[in-house]
C-alpha positions in Angstrom: -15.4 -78.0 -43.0 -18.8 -76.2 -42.4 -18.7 -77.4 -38.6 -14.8 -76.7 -38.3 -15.4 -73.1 -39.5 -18.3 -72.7 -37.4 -16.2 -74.2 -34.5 -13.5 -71.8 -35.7 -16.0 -68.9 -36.0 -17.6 -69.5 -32.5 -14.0 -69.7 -30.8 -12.9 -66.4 -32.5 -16.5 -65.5 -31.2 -15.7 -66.6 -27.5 -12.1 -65.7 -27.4 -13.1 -62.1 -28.7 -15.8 -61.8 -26.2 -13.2 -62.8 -23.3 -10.8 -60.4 -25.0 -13.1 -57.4 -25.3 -15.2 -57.8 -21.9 -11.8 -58.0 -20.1 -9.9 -55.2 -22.0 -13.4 -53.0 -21.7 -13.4 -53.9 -18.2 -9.2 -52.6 -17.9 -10.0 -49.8 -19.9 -12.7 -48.4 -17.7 -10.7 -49.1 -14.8 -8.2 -46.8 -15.8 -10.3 -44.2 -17.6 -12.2 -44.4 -14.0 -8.8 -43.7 -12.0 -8.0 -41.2 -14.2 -11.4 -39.1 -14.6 -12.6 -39.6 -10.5 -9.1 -40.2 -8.5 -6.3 -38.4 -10.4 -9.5 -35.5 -10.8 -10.1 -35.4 -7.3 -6.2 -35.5 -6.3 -5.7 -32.4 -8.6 -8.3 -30.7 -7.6 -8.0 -31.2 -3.5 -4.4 -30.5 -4.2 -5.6 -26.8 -5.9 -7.5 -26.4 -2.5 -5.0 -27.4 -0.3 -2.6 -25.0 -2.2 -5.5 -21.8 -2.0 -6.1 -22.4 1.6 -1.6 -21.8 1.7 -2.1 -18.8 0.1 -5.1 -17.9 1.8 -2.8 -18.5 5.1 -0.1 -16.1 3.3 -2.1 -13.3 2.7 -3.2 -13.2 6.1 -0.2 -12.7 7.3 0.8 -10.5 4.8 -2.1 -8.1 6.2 -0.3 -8.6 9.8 3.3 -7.5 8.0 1.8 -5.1 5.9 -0.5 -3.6 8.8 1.5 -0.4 9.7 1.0 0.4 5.3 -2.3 1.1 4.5 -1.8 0.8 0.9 0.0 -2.3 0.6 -2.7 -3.5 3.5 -5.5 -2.7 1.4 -3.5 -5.0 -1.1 -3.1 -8.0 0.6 -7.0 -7.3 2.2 -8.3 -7.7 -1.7 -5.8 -10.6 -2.5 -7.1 -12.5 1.0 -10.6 -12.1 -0.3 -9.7 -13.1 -4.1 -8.2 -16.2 -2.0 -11.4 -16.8 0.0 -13.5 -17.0 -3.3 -11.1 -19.1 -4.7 -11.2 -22.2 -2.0 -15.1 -21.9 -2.5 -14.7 -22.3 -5.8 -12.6 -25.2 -5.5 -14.3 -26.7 -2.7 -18.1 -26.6 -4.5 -16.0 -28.4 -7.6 -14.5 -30.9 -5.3 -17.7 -31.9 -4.1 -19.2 -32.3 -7.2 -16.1 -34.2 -8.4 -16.0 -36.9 -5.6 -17.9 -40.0 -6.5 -18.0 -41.0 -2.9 -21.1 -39.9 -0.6 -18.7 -40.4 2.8 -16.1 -37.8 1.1 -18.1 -35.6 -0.3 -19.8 -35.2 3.4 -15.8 -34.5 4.7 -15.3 -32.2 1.7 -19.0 -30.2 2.3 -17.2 -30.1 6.6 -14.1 -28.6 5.5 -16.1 -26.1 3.6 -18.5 -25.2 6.3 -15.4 -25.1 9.0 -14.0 -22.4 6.2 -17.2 -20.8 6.6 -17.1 -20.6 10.4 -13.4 -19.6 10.4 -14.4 -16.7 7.8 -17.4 -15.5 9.8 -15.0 -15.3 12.5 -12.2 -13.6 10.9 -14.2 -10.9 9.4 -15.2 -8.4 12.4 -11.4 -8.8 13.3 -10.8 -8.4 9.5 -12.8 -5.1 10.2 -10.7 -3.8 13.4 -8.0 -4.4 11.0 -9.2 -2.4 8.0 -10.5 0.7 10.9 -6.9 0.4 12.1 -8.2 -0.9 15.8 -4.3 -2.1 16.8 -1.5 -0.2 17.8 0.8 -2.9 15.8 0.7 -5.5 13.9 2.2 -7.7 16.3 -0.9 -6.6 18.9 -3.2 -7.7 16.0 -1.7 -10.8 15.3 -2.5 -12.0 18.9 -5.8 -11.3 18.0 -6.1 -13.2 14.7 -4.6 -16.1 16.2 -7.4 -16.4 17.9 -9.7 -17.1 14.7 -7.6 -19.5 13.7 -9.2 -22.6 15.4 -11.9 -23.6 12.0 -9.2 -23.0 9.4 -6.8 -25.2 11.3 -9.8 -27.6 11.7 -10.8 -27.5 8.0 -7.0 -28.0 7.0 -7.2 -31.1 9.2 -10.2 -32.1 7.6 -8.7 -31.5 3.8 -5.7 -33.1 4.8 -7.7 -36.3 5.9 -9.5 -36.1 2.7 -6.5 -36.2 0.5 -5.2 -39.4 2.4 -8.8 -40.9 1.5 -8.4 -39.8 -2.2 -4.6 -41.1 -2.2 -5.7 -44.4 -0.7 -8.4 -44.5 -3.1 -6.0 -43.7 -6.0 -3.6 -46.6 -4.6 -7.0 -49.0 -4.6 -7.7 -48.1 -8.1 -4.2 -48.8 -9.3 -4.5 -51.7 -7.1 -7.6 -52.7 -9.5 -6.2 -51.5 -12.6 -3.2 -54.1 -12.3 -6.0 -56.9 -11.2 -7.4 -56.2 -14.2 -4.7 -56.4 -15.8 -4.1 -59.3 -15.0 -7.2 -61.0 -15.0 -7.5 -60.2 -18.9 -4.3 -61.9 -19.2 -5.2 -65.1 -17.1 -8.8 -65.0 -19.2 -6.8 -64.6 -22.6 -4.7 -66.7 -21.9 -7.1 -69.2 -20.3 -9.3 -69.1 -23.5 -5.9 -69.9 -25.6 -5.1 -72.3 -23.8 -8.3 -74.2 -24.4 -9.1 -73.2 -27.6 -5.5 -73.5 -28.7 -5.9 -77.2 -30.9 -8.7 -75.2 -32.8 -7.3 -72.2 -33.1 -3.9 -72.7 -33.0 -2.8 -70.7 -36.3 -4.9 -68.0 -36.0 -3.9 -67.2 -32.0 -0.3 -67.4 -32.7 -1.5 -64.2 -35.1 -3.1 -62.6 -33.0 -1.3 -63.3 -29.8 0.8 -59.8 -30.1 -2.0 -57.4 -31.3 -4.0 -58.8 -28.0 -1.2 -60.2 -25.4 1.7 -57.4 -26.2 -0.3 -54.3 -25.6 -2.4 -56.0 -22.5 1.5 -57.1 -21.4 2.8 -53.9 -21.9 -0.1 -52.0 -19.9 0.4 -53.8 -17.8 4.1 -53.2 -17.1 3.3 -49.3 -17.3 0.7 -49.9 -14.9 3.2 -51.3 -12.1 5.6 -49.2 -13.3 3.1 -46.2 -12.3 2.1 -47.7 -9.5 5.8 -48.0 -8.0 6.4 -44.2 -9.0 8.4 -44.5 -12.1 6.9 -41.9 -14.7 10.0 -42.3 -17.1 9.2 -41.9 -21.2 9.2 -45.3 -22.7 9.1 -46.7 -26.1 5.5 -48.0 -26.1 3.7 -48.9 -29.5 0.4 -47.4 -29.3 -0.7 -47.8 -33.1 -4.3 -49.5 -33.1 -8.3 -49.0 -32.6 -8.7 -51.8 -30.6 -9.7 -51.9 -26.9 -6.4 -52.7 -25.9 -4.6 -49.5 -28.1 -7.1 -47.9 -26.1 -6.2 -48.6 -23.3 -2.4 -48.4 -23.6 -3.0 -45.3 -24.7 -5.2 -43.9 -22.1 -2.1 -45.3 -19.7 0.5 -43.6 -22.1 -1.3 -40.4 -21.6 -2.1 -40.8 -18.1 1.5 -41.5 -17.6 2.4 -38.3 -19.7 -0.3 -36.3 -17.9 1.5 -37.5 -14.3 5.3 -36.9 -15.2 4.2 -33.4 -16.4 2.6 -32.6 -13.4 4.8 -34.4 -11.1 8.1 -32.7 -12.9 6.2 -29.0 -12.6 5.3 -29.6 -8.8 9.8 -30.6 -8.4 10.4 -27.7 -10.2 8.0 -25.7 -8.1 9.0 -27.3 -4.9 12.7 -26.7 -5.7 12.0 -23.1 -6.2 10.2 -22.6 -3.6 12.8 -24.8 -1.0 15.4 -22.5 -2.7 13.2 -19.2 -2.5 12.8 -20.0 1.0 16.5 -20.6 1.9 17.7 -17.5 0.4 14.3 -15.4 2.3 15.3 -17.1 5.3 19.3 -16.7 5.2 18.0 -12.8 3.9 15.7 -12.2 7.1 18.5 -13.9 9.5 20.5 -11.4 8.0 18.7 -8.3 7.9 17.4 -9.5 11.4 21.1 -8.9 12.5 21.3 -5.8 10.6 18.1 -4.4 12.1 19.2 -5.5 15.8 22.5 -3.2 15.4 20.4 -0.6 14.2 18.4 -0.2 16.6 21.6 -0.6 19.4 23.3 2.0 17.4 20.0 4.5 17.4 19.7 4.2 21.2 23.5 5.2 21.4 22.6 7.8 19.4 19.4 8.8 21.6 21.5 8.8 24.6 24.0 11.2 22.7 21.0 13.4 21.3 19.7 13.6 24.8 23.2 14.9 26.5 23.5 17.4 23.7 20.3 18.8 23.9 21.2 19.6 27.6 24.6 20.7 26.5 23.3 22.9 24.5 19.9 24.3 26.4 23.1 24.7 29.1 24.8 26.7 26.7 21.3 28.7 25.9 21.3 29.7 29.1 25.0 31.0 29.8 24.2 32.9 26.8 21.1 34.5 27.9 22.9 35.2 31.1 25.5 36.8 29.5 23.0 39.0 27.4 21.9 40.3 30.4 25.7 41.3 31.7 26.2 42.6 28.5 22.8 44.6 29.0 23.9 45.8 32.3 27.3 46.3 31.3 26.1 49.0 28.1 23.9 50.8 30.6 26.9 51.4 33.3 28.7 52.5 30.4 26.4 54.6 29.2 25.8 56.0 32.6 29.6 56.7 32.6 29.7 58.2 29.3 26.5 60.0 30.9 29.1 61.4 33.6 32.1 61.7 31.1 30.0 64.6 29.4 28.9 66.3 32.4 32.5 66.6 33.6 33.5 67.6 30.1 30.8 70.2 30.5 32.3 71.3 34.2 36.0 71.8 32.9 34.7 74.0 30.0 32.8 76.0 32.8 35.9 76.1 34.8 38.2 76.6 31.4 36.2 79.8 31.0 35.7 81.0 34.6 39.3 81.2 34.2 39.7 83.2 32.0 37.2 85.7 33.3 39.4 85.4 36.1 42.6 86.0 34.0 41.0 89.2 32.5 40.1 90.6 36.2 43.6 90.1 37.5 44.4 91.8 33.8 42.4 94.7 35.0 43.6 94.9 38.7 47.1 95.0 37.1 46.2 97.5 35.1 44.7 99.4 38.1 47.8 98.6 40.2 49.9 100.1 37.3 48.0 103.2 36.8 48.1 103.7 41.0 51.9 103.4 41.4 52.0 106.2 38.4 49.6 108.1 40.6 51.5 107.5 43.3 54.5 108.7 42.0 53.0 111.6 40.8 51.7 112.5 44.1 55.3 111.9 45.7 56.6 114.5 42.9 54.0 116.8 44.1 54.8 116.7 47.7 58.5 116.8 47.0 57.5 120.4 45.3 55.2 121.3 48.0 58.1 121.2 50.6 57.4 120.9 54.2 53.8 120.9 53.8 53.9 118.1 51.5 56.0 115.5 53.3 53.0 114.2 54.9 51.4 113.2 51.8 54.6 112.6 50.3 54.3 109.9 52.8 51.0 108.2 52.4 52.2 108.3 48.3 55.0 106.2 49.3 52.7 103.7 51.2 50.2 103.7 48.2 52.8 103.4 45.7 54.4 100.6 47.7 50.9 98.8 48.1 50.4 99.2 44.3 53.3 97.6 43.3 53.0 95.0 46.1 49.6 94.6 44.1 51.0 94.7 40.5 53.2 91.9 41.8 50.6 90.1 43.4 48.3 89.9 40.5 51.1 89.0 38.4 51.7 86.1 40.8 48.0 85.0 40.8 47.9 86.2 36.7 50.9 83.5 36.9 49.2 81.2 38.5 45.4 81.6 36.8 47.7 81.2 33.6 48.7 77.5 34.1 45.7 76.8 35.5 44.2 77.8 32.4 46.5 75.7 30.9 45.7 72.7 33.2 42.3 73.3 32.7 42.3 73.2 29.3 44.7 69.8 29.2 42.6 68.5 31.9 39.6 69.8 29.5 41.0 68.3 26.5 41.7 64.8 28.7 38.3 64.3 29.7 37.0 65.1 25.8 39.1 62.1 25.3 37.8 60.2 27.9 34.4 61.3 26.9 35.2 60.2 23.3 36.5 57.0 25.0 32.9 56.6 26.9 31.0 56.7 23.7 33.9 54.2 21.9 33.6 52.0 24.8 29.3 52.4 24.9 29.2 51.5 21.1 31.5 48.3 21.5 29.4 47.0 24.2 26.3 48.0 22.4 28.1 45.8 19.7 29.2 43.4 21.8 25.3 42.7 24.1 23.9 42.7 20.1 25.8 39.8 19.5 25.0 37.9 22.7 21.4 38.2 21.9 22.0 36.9 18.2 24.2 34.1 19.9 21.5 33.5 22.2 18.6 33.6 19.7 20.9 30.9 18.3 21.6 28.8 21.1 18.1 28.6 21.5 16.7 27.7 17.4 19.8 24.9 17.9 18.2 23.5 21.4 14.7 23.0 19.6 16.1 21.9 16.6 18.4 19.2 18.5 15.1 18.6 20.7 13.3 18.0 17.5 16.0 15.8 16.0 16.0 13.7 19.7 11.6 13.0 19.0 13.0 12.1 15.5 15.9 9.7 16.4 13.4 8.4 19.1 10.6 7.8 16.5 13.4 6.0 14.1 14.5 3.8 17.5 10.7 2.5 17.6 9.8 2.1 13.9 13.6 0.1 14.1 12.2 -2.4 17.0 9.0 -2.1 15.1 11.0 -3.9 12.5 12.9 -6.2 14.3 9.6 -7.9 15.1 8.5 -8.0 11.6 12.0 -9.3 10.5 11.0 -12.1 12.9 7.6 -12.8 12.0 9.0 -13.2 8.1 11.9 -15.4 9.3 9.4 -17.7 11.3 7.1 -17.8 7.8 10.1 -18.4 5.8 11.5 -21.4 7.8 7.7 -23.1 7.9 7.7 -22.1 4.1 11.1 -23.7 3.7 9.9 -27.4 6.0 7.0 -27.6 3.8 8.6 -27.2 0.7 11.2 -30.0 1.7 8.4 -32.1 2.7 6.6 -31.5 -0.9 10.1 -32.2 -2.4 10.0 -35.5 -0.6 6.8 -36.7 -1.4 7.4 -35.8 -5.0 10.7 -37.2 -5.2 9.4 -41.2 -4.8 8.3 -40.4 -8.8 11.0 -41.0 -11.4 11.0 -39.1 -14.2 13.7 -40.4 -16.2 15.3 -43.7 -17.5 17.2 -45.3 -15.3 
């Protein structure tokens, strides 16, 4: 009874040994794969993911060139970037167990190195404003871009090492796996006559959690992350490890269903920026047709209307010359107003003469015809001057008549004179009428000119203006198409990330 419980004993003692050294061995399998590979695949996927964004905010400095604000921006976020792939690339280093991929991970840092001591005295000519656009300094940052494309290649070959190293090491956790099966089941199987009862017992504390490892192993392996009812309850080496694989596999299909999410997002951020830029890019091309329309427009009316300010300032100076001939006339108008009042009054001096030799006439026919009533007393004697009175008195009345004639004819032309007089005061009244309206009429010429003229520089000023907006519009254009060419790369490697994470399931089938 002694020997059968010592046979009993040392079986237990070899079967748990078996049991242990294989489940230890499965367990650090898998606690290996998930401390060193899924590490390292986390964290190379952080750097690849940096050195993207590093990549975005350089060409947000290109968009963003023309802003200095907004520059200055994207300048601080490139840098923040920068430190941030260091960061992950000195962690990556020390996180890789293997000497061959540390040595790739140490080049790809050193090639970002090169690339940034390249990029910075063009970083430089940004910052100082060195370019005329941003299009003229992206040619010239396209030339640094030869060590970040070669330390992207070299990142990239490093995650297929780490992702064929994470296939070997599921590879070896479902060999060990297995082989703690075949070495359980192997020690059963001999043992089995001895300890019969007692594995029947413990065959589903050991076999059902090694079995069911096992099945989440493969089941991991082939991509399938879906929850599953596994019974984890136990301290053993193989609750352990089912556990360790139960929150590995919880670990994965959180990660794995965050990166779908963000890779959806982004696949539909993308579609809707790039559908937006084709868009806007159409938007911005009628733009600027419709602003060189209106350039040409701008440019016939400014010529219109400098045209126009000339006419104007021709016709001020008509107007100029026509005031002074008018006021030259009105000039005239009074002199002659002046001459017909001298004439007005030279007739009437001349009215009051021919008053006086009237008068004298009169007074020498009464003379006369006293005379003839003295020779007609004197007789004889007097005949002779009797005579000579007749003659006089005959020449005196021949006299009276005559001056009444010319008194006649001094009379209406005092009366012409004075019409004619009054006429010309009209016409001198006329003058000044006439002088003030084309006073009036030159002032506002030269206000219509002054006009003219504000309205040809303010047109001319609008033209520089509408030419400005034409540029900043083509200026545009070619930023519409630098975005549109960044969103459809964003949008093919979004897909492709949807791809690769869409071999995982995530749910029951």
């Amino acid at each position: 009874m002694l020997g059968a419980v010592f046979v009993v004993a040392a079986s237990l003692l070899v079967v748990g040994a078996v049991g242990f050294a294989g489940q230890s061995y499965s367990n650090s399998v898998s606690m290996s794969f998930f401390s060193v590979e899924f590490s390292a695949m986390q964290r190379i996927a952080a750097l690849r993911t940096s050195m993207h964004e590093l990549r975005l905010h350089e060409k947000d400095m290109l968009i963003q060139y023309e802003s200095p604000d907004k520059f200055a921006k994207a300048r601080d976020a490139w840098m923040k970037a920068f430190e941030e792939v260091n960061a992950l690339g000195e962690t990556l280093v020390e996180a890789l167990p293997e000497p061959a991929q540390a040595e790739q991970a140490k080049k790809a840092m050193a090639q970002l190195a090169a690339f940034k001591t390249r990029f910075m005295p063009t970083l430089k000519q940004l910052e100082a404003q060195s370019f005329d656009t941003g299009r003229a300094a992206l040619v010239v940052v396209s030339r640094t871009q030869a060590d970040y494309a070669a330390a992207l290649a070299t990142v990239e070959n490093l995650a297929q090492e780490i992702n064929a190293s994470a296939a070997a090491g599921q590879e070896r956790l479902q060999k060990s796996g297995r082989m703690v099966t075949f070495l359980l089941l192997g020690s059963i199987g001999v043992l089995l006559v001895v300890i019969l009862p007692l594995t029947l017992v413990n065959m589903r504390s050991i076999c059902k959690p090694l079995d069911e490892a096992e099945a989440l192993a493969k089941a991991i392996a082939q991509g399938d992350l879906a929850e599953r009812h596994v019974d984890t309850h136990g301290k053993d080496e193989a609750a352990r490890l089912l556990q360790a694989l139960v929150g590995m596999q919880q670990s994965l299909r959180d990660i794995i269903r965050k990166v779908r999410n963000s890779s959806d997002s982004i696949r539909t951020a993308s579609s809707e920026i790039a559908s937006g830029n084709s868009d806007l890019s159409s938007r911005t091309e009628q733009a600027a047709s419709n602003l060189q329309q209106t350039a040409s427009s701008m440019e016939q009316l400014t010529g219109t209307v400098r045209q126009s300010a000339d006419s104007a300032a021709q016709a001020n100076q008509l107007a100029a010359s026509a005031a002074e001939v008018a006021q030259r006339g009105g000039n005239v108008v009074a002199q002659v107003v002046s001459t017909m009042n001298e004439i007005n009054a030279s007739s009437k001096k001349i009215s009051d003469i021919i008053g006086v030799i009237d008068g004298i006439a009169f007074q020498t026919n009464i003379l006369a015809l006293n005379a003839a009533v003295e020779a007609a007393r004197a007789g004889e004697q007097g005949r002779g001057f009797a005579v000579v009175a007749s003659e006089v008195r005959s020449l005196a009345q021949r006299s009276a008549e005559a001056a009444r004639e010319i008194k006649g004819l001094i009379g209406n032309s005092v009366d012409k004179v004075e019409a004619g007089s009054r006429l010309v005061a009209d016409a001198g009244s006329t003058m000044n009428e006439i002088v003030g309206s084309v006073q009036r009429v030159s002032d506002i010429i030269g206000e219509i000119t002054a006009a003219s003229s504000e309205q040809s520089d303010g047109i001319g000023q609008v033209n520089i203006s509408v030419t400005q907006l034409d540029q900043m519009t083509q200026q545009n254009a070619a930023l519409v198409e630098q975005s549109a060419a960044a969103a459809d790369s964003l949008l093919q490697q979004a897909g492709n990330l949807s791809q690769v994470v869409g071999t995982f399931r995530l749910e029951a089938a």
